[in-house]
DSSP file (Angstrom, degrees, kcal/mol; ACC not computed):
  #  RESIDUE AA STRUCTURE BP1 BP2  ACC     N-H-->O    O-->H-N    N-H-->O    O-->H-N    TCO  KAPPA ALPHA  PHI   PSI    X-CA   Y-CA   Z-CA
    1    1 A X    >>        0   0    0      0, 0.0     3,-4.1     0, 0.0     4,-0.6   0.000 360.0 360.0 360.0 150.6   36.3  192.1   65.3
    2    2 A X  T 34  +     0   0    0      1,-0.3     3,-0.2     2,-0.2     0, 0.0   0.688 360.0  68.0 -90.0 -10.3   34.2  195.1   66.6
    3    3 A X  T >4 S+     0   0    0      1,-0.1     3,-1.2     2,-0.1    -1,-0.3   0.688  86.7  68.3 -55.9 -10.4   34.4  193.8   70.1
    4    4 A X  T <4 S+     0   0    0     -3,-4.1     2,-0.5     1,-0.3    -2,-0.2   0.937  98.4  51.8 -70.6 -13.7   38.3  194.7   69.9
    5    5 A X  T 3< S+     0   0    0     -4,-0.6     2,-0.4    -3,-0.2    -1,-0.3  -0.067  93.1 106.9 -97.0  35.6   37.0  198.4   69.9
    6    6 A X  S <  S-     0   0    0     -3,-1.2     3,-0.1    -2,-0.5    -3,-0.0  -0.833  75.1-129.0-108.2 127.5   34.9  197.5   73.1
    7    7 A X        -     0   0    0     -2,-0.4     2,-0.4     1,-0.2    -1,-0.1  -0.086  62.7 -45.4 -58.4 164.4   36.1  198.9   76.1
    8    8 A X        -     0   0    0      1,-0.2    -1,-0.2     3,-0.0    24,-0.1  -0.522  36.9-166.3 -59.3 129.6   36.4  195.8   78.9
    9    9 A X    >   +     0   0    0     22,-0.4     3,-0.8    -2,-0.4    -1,-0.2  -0.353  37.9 147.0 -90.7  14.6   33.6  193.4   79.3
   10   10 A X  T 3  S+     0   0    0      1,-0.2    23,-0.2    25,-0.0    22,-0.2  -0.647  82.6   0.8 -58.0 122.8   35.2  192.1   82.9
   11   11 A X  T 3  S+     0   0    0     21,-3.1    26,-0.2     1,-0.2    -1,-0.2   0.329 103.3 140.6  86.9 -15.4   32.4  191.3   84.8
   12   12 A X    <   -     0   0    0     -3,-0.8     2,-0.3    24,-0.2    -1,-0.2  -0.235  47.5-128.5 -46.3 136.7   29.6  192.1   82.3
   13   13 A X        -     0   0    0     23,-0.2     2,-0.3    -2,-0.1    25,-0.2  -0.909  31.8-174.9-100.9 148.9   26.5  190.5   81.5
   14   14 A X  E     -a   38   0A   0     23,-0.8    25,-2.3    -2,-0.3     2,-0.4  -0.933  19.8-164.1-152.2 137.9   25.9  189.8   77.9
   15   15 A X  E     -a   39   0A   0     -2,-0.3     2,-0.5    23,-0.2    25,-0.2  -0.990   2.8-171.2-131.8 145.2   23.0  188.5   75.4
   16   16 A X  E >   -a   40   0A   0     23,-2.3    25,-5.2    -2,-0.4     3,-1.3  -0.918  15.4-165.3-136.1  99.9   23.8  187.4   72.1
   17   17 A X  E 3  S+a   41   0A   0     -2,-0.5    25,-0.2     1,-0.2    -2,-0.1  -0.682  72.8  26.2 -88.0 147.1   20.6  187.0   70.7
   18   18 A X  T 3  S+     0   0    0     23,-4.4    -1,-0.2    -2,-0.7    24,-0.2   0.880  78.3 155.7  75.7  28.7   20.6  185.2   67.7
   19   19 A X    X   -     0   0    0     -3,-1.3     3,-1.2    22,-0.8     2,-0.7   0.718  16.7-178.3 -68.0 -16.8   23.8  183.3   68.4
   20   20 A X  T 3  S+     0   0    0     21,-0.2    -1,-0.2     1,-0.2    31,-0.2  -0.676  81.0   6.5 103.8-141.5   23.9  179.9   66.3
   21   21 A X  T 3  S-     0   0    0     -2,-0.7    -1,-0.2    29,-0.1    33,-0.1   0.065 103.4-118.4 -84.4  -3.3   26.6  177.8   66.8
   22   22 A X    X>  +     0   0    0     -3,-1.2     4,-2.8    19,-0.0     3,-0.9   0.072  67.4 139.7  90.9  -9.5   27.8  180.4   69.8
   23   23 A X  H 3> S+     0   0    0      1,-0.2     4,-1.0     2,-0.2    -3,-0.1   0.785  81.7  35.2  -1.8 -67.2   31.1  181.3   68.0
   24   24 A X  H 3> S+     0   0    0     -5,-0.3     4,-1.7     2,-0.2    -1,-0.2   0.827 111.2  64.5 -72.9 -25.1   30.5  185.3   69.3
   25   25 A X  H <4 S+     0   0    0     -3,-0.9     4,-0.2     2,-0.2    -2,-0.2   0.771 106.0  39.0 -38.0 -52.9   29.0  183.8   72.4
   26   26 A X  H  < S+     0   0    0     -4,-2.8     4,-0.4     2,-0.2    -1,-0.2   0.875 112.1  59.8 -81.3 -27.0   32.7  182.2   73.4
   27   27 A X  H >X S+     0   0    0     -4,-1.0     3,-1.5    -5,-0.4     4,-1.2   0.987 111.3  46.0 -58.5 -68.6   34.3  185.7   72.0
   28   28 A X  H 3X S+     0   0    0     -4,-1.7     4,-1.5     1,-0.3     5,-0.5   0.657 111.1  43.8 -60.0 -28.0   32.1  187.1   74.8
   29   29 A X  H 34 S+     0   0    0      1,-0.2     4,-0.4    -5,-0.2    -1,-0.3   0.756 108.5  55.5-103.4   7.4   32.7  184.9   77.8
   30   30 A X  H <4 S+     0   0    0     -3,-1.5    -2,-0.2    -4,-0.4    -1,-0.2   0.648 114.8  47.1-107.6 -23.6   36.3  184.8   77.4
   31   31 A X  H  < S+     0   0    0     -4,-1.2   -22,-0.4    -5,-0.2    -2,-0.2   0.757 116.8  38.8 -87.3 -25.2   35.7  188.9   77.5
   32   32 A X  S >< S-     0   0    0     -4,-1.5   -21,-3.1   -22,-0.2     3,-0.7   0.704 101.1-162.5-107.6 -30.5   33.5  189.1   80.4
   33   33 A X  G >   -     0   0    0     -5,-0.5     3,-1.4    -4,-0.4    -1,-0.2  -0.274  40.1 -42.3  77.1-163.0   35.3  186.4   82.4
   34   34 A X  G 3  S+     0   0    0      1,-0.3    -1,-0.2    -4,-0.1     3,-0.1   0.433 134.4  56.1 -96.4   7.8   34.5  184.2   85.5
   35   35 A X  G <  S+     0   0    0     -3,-0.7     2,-0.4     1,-0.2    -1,-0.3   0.703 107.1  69.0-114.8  -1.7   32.9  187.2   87.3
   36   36 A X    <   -     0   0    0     -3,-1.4     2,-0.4    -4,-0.3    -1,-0.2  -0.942  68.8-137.8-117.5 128.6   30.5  187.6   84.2
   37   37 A X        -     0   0    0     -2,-0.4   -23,-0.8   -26,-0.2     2,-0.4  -0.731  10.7-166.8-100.3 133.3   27.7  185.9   82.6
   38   38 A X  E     -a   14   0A   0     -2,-0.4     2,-0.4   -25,-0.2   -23,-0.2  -0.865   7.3-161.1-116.8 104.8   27.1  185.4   78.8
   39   39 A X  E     -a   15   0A   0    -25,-2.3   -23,-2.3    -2,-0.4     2,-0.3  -0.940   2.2-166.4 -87.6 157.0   23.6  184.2   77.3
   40   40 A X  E     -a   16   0A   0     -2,-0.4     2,-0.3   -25,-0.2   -23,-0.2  -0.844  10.5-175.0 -95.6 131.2   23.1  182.7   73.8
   41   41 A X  E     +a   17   0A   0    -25,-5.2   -23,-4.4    -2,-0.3   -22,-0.8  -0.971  10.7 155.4-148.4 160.4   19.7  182.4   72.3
   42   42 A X        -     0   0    0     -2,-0.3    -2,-0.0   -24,-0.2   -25,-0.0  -0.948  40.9-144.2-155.1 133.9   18.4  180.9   69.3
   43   43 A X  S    S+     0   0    0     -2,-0.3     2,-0.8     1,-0.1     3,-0.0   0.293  89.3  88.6 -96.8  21.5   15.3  179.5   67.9
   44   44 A X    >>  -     0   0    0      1,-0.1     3,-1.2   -24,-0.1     4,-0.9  -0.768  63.9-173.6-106.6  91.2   17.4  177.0   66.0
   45   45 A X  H 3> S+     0   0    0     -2,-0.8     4,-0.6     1,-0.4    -1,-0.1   0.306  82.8  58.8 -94.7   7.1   17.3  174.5   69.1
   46   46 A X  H 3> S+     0   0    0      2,-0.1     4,-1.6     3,-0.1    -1,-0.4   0.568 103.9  45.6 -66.6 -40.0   19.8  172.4   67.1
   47   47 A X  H <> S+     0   0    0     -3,-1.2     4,-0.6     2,-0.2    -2,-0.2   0.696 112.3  59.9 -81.0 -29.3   22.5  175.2   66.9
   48   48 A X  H >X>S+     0   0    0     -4,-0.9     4,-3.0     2,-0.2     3,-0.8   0.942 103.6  47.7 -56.3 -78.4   21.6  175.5   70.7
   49   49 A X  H 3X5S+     0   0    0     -4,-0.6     4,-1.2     1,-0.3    -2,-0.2   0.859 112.9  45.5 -33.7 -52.9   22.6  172.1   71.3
   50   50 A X  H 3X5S+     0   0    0     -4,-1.6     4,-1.3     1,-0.2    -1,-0.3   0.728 106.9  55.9 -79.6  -3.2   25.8  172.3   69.6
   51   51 A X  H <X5S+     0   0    0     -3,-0.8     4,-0.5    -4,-0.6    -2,-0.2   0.866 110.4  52.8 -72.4 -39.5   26.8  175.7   71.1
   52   52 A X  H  X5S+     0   0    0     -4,-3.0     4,-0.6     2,-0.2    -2,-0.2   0.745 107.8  48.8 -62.2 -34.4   26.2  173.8   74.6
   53   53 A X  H ><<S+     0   0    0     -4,-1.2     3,-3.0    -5,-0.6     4,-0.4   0.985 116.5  47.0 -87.5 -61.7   28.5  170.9   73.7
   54   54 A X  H 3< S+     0   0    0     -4,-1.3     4,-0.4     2,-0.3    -2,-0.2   0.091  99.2  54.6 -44.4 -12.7   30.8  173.1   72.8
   55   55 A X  H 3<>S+     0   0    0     -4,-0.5     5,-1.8     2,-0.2    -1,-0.3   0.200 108.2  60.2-117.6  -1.4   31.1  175.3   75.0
   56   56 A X  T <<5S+     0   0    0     -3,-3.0    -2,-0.3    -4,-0.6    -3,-0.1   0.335 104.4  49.6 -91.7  13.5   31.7  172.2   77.4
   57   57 A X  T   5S+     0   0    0     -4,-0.4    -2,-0.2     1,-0.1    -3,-0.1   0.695 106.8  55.7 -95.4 -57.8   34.2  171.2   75.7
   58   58 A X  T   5S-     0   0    0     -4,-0.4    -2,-0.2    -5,-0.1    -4,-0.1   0.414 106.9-113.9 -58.1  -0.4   35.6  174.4   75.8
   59   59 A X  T   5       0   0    0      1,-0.0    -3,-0.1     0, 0.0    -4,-0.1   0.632 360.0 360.0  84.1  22.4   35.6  175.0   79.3
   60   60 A X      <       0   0    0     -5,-1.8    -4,-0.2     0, 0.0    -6,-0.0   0.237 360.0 360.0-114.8 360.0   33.2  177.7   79.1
């Protein structure tokens, strides 16, 4: 994935515009970590929804 070639994202803020289903979104908060914050956006407020359940579910 072309984040592995990313230097560290600890602590980072992040947009993933055009996320979906938030797939790169969770790639990204598991990289930036509890001291950094990740949005997702989408105008597909259905792909929204499930990226939100899902990423309660995930713990995320």
């Amino acid at each position: 994935m072309l984040l592995d070639r990313s230097e560290s994202l600890e602590g980072c803020a992040a947009v993933d515009a055009g996320c979906g289903g938030g797939d790169v979104t969770y790639d990204l908060a598991k990289r930036v970590g509890s001291a950094g914050r990740v949005v997702g956006l989408d105008l597909d407020e259905d792909k929204i929804l499930l990226a939100r359940t899902e990423a309660k579910q995930l713990g995320i």
